[in-house]
C-alpha positions in Angstrom: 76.4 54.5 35.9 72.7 55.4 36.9 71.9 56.3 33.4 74.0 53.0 31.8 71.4 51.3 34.1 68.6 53.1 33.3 69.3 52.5 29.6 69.8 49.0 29.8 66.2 48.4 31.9 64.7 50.5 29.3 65.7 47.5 26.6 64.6 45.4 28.5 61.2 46.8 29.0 61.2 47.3 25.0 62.0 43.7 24.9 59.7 42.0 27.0 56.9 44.0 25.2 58.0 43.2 21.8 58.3 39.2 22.5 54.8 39.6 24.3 53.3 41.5 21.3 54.9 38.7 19.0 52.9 36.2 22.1 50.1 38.1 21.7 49.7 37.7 17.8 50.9 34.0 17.4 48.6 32.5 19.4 45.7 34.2 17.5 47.2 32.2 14.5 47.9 29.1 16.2 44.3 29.0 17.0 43.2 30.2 13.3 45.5 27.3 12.2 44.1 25.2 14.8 40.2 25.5 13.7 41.3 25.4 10.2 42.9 22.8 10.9 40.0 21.1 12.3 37.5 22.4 9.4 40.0 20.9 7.2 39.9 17.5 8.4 36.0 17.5 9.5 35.8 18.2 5.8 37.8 15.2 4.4 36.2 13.0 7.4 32.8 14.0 6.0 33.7 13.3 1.8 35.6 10.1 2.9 32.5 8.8 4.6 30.1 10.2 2.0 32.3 8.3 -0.6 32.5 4.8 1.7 28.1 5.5 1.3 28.1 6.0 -2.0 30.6 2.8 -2.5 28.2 0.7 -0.7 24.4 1.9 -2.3 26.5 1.4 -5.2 27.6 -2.3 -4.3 24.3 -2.9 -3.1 22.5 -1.4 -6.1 25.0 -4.4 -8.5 24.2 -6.7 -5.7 20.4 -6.4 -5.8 20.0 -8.1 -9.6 21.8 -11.2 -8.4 20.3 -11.8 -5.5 16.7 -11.4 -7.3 18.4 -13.9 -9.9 19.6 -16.3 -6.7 16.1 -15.9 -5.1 14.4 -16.6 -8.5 16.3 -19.8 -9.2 15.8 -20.6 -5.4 12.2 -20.4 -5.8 12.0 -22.2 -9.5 14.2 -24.9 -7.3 11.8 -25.5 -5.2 9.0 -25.3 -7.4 10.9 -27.9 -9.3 11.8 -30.2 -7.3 8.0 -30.3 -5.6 6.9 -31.4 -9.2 8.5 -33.7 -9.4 8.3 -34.7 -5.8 4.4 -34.8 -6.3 5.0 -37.2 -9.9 7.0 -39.2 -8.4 5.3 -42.9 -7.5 5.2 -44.2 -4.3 7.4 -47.1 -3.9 5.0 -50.5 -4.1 4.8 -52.5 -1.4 6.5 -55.6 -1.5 5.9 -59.6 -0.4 8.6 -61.4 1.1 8.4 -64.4 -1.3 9.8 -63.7 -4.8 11.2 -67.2 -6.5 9.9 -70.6 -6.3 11.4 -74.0 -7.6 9.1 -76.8 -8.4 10.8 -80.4 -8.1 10.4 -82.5 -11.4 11.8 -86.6 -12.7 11.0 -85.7 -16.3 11.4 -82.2 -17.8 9.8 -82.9 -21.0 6.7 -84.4 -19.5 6.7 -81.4 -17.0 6.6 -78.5 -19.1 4.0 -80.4 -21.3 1.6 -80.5 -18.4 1.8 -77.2 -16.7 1.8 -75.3 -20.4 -1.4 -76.9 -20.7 -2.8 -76.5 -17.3 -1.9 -72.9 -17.1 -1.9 -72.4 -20.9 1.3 -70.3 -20.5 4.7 -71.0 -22.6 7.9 -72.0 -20.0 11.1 -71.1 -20.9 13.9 -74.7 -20.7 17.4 -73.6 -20.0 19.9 -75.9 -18.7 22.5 -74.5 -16.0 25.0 -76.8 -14.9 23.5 -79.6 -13.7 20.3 -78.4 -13.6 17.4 -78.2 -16.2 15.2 -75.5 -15.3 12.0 -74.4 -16.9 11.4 -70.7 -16.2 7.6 -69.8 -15.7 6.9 -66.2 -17.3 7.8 -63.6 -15.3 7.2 -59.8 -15.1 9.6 -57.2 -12.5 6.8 -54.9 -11.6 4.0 -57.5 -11.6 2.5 -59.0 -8.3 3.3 -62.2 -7.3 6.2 -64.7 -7.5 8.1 -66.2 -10.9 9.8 -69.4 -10.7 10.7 -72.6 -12.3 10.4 -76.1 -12.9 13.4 -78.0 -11.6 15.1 -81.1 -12.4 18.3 -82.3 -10.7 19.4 -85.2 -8.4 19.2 -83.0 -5.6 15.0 -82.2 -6.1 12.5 -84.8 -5.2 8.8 -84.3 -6.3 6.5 -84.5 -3.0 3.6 -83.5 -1.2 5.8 -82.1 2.2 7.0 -78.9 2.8 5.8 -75.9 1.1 3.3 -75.2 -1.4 2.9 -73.1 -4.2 -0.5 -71.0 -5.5 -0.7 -70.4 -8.4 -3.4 -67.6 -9.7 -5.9 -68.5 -12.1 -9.3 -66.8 -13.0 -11.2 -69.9 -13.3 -10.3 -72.6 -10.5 -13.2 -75.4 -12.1 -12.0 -75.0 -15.8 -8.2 -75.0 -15.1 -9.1 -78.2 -12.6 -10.7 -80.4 -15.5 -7.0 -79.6 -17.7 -5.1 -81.0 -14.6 -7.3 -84.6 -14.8 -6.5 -84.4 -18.6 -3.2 -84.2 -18.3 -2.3 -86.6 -15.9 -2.4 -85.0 -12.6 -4.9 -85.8 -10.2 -7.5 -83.4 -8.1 -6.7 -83.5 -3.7 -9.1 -80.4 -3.1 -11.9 -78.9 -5.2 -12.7 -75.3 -5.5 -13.9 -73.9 -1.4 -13.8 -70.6 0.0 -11.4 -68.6 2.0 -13.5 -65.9 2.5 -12.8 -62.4 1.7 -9.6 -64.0 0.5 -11.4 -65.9 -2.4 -11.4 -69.6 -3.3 -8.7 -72.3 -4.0 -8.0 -75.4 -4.8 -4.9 -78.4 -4.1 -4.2 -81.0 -6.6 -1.1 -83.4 -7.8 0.7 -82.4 -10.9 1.9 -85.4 -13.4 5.3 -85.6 -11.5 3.5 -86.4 -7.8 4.1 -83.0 -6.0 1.0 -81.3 -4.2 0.2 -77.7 -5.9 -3.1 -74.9 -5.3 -4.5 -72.9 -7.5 -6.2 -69.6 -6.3 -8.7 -67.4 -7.6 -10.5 -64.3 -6.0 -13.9 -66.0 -8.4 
């Protein structure tokens, strides 16, 4: 029995020793494994990121042509647009009158005597009832166009407004009203700075001015 005993505690002893040899040597290779591991993985950490780099200097280096192109048509935008900016006219001022209508009995006689005065060519065009005898006219000229008017509803007068018309020699355009049948109310005076002008009554009895900065 002793020695049964002894035997058995002896395999056991053998045992233990043998499972903490085996200990003993695994956990030398579960740490090898372990930094190998880690070495291994370090390694792949470091090529991924040096590929995500090189992915992005390459995107950038693509990148950099079109944003020269981008800043170059910016700029040539710019440049452009300033042109034509600095070309462009400033807009003109503008009076508030634009149109005027002259009140006339007989359209014929009329036009006779303020193509004469003015030694201009009117335009007759009938619209509806109305016969109308356009003075000539220019968009981007200064000053007002209008017309001669004829029509039940117009009544030749010397009340209410007035119209100036612009002439560059008040006297002479004067003595071609008194030969044409109209009739002188105020000779050439001064204004001023603003000139001279004159009022007289055209052949159909309504009270005009002529202006003239001479």
């Amino acid at each position: 029995m002793a020695t049964a005993r002894k035997r058995t505690a002896t395999r056991r002893s053998v045992t233990r020793k043998s499972a903490a040899r085996k200990t003993a040597t695994r956990k030398p290779a579960a740490r090898k494994a372990g930094k190998a591991a880690r070495k291994t993985g370090a390694r792949k950490a470091s090529r991924a990121a040096g590929a995500a780099q090189a992915r992005k200097a390459t995107t950038a280096r693509k990148a950099a042509p079109a944003r020269k192109i981008a800043r170059k048509a910016g700029r040539k935008a710019v440049r452009k647009a300033a042109r034509k900016t600095a070309r462009a006219p400033a807009p003109r001022p503008r009076n508030p009158v634009n149109w005027f209508e002259i009140p006339v009995r007989d359209m014929q006689r009329a036009q006779a005597f303020y193509e004469r005065v003015l030694q201009i060519t009117l335009t007759v065009q009938d619209m509806g009832t109305f016969r109308m005898a356009f003075f000539p006219g220019h968009p981007d000229a200064f000053g007002a166009a209008g017309t001669l008017m004829q029509s039940e509803d117009y009544t030749p007068s010397h009340l209410g407004s007035m119209v100036y018309f612009a002439v560059p020699d008040i006297d002479a355009t004067l003595a071609r009203v008194q030969a044409n049948g109209g009739r002188v109310l105020n000779p050439r005076m001064s204004v001023g700075e603003y000139g001279f002008v004159a009022h007289f009554e055209d052949c159909e009895g309504n009270r005009v001015a002529l202006h003239s900065m001479a």
